[in-house]
C-alpha positions in Angstrom: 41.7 -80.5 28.7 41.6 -78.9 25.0 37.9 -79.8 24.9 37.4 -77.5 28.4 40.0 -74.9 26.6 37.3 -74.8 23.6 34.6 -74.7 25.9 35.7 -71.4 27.8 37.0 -69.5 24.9 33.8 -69.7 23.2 31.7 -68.8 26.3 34.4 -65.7 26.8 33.9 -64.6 22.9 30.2 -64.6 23.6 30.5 -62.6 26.6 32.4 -60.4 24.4 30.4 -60.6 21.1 27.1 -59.7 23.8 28.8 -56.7 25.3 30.2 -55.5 22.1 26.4 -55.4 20.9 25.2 -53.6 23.7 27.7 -51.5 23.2 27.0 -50.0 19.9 23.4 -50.3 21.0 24.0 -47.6 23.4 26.2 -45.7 20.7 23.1 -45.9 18.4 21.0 -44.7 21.0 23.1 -42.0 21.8 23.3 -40.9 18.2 19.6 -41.0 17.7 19.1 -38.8 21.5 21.7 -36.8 19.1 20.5 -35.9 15.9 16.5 -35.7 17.6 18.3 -32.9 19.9 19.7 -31.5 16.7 16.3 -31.7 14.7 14.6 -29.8 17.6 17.3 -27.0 18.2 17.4 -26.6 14.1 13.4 -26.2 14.6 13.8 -23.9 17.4 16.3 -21.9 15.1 14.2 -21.4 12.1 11.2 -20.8 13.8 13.4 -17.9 15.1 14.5 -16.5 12.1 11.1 -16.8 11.1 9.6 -14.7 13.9 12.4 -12.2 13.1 11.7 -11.9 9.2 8.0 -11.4 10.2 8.8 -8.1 12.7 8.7 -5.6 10.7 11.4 -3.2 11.8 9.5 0.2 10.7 6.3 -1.6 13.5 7.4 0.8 16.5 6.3 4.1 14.4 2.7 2.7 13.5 0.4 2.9 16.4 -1.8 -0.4 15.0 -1.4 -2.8 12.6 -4.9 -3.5 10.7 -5.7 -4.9 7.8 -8.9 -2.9 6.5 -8.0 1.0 6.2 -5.8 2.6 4.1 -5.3 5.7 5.3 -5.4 7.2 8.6 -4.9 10.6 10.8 -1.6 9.9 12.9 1.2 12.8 14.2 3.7 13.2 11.9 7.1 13.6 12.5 8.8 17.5 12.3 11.0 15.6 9.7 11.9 11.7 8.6 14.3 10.3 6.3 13.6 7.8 3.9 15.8 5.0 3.0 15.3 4.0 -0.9 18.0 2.0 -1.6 17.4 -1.5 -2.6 13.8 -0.4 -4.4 13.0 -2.2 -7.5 10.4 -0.2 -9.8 6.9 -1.3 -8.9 6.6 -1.5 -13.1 8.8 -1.6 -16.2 6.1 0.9 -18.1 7.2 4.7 -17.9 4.2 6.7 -19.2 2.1 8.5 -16.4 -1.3 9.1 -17.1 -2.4 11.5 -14.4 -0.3 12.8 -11.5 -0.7 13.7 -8.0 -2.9 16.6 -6.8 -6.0 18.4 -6.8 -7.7 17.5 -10.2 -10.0 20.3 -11.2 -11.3 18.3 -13.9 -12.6 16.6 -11.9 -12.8 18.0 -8.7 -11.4 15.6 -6.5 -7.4 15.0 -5.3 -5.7 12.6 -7.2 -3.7 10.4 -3.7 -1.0 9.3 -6.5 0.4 8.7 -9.3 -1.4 6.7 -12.4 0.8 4.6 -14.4 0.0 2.7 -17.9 0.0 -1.0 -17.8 -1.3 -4.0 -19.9 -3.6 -6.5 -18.1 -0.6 -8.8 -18.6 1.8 -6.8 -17.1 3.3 -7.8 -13.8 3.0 -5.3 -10.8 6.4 -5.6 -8.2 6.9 -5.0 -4.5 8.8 -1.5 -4.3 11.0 -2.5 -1.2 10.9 -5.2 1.4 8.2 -5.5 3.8 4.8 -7.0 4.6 1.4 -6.7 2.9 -1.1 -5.1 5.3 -4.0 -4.9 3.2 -4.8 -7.2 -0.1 -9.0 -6.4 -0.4 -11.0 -5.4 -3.5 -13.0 -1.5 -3.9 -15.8 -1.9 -6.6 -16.3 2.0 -6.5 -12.6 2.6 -5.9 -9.6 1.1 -5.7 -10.6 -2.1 -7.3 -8.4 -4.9 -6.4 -5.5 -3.8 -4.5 -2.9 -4.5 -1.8 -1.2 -2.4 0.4 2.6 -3.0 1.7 3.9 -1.9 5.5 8.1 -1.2 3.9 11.3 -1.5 6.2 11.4 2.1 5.4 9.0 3.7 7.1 6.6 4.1 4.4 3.9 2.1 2.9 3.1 1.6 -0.8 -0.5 0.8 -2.2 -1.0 -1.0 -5.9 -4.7 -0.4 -7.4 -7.3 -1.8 -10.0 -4.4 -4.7 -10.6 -6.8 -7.7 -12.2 -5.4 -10.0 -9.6 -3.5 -9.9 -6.3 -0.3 -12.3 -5.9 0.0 -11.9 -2.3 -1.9 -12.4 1.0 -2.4 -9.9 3.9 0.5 -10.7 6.8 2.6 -12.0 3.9 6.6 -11.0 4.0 7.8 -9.8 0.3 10.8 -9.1 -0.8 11.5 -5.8 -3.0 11.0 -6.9 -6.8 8.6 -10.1 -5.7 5.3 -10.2 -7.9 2.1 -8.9 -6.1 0.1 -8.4 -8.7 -1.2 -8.4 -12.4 -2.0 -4.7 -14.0 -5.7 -4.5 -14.6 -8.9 -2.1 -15.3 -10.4 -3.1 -11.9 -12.8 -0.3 -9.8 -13.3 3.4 -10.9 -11.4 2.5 -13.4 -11.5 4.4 -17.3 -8.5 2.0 -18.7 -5.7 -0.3 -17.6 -3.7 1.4 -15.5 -1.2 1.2 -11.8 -2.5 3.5 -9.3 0.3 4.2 -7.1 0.5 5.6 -3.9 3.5 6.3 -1.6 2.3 6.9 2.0 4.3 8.1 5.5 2.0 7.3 8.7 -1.3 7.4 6.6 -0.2 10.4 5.0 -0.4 10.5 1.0 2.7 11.7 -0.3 3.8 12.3 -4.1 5.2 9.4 -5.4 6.8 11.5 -8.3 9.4 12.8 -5.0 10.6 9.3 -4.5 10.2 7.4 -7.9 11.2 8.7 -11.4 9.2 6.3 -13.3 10.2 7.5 -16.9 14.3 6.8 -16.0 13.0 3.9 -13.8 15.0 4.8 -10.5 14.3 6.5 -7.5 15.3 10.4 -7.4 18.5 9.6 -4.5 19.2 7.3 -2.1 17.4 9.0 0.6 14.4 11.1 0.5 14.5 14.1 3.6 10.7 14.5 4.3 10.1 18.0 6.3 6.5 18.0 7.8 4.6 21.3 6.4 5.4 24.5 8.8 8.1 22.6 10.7 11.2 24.3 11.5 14.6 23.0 10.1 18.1 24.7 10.4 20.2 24.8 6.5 23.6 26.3 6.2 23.4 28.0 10.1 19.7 29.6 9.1 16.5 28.9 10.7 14.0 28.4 7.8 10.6 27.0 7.8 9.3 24.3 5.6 6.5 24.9 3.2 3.0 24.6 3.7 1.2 21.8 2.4 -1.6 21.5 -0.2 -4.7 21.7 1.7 -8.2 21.3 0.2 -12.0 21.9 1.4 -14.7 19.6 0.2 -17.9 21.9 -0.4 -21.0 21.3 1.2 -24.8 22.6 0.0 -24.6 26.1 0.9 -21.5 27.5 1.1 -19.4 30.1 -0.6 -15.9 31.3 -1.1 -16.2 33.8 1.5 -17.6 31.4 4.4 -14.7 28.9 3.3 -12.0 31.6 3.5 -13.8 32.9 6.6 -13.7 29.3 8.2 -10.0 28.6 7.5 -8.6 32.7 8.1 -7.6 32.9 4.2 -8.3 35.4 1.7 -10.8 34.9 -1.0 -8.4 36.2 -3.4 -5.9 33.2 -2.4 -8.5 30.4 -3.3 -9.5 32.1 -6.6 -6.2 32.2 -7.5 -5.0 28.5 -6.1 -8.0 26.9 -8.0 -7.9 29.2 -11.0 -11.5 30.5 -10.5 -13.1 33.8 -9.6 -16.2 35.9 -7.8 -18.6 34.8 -10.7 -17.7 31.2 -10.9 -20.6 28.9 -9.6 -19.4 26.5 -6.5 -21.1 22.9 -5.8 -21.6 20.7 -3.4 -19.1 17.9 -3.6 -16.7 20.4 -5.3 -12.8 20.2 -3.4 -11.3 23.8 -3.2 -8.0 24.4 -2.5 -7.5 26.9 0.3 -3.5 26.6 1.2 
């Protein structure tokens, strides 16, 4: 009778010691359905946040995205603000070399603003965004790279020595995109600058004060050239904008100012010339 006892207890703890097992088999298998559900929703989540950090909020006002031409003719708006807080200063270097503008010296507009820099120096992302262009200019702009900003506006780095950064790439305001350099039409090392609203240059010098290295406010109000604004309860109109006629063979003063319904007088005076100064081909005259 004990020996029967013996017999049917064991069998019983094995019945037990089986179910038990099969037991935390399916409790293992559960936890492994578990953590693989996990893995894929954490997958699913960063590839989300990815997605977001690579729409670029300022997208909507662009009509294209490309990744070959700087500039480009697009309707601007009667007036934008410009967010520049959270800008870090492209460089650490404060002396400008050449500003923006018509350069009679040489006869040609200057699109920005031309720092001094060391072939060492490092060149920063002004605010966040994402490169659109990174591409080399032999007769130009050397190597350079252009970045699509949160902002609204687009920055452009030129004759850096290298480029840190890859066209589509995200940055982050103050991450290193280049290294200052002599590259293109180059006549020393140097950061060509440019600060630009829908393909539009504008003056960098409005935005950045490179020699207190800051940015002139928090916001920058741009008013599009002729536009009407209201300040203080008046109507005024905003200023006209510097505008500039490339010569071709054959043409004078008076067919220029005839062509753009301007007074001879007003372009000798805007380019400091007068009725016995010798125009060339080639030759940019301001007229406005």
């Amino acid at each position: 009778m004990k020996r029967l006892f013996l017999y049917i207890f064991a069998f019983a703890l094995s019945v037990l010691t089986s179910a038990d097992i099969k037991a935390q088999a399916l409790i293992a298998e559960e936890v492994t359905i578990q953590q693989q559900m996990e893995a894929v929703e954490a997958i699913a989540l960063r590839r989300m946040l990815l997605n977001e950090a690579n729409t670029v909020p300022s997208a909507d006002m662009y009509p294209e995205w490309i990744n070959t031409r700087v500039h480009f003719n697009h309707a601007l708006p009667d007036s934008f603000l410009i967010d520049l807080r959270g800008f870090v200063m492209p460089t650490t270097n404060t002396k400008i070399t050449d500003k923006f503008g018509y350069r009679p010296r040489r006869k040609r507009v200057h699109n920005g603003l031309d720092i001094k820099v060391e072939r060492t120096d490092t060149i920063y992302a002004a605010f966040d965004g994402k490169v659109r262009i990174t591409a080399y200019q032999r007769r130009g702009y050397g190597h350079y790279v252009v970045i699509r900003h949160h902002n609204g506006i687009e920055t452009l780095y030129a004759h850096l020595s290298k480029k840190l950064v890859e066209a589509n790439e995200n940055v982050k305001a103050g991450d290193p995109i280049g290294i200052g350099g002599n590259t293109g039409r180059s006549s020393g090392p140097h950061l060509h600058f440019e600060t630009l609203l829908l393909g539009k240059c504008l003056d960098p010098a409005l935005l950045f004060d490179f020699k207190n290295q800051d940015v002139t406010g928090d916001f920058y109000l741009y008013r599009r050239p002729g536009s009407k604004y209201i300040e203080n309860g008046v109507v005024k109109i905003a200023g006209p904008e510097k505008k500039y006629h490339k010569v071709k063979q054959g043409e004078t003063v008076g067919k220029i100012a005839k062509k753009y319904g301007v007074e001879q007088e007003m372009i000798f005076k805007l380019n400091k010339i007068n009725s016995r100064t010798i125009i060339r081909p080639g030759q940019m005259l301001r007229y406005q």
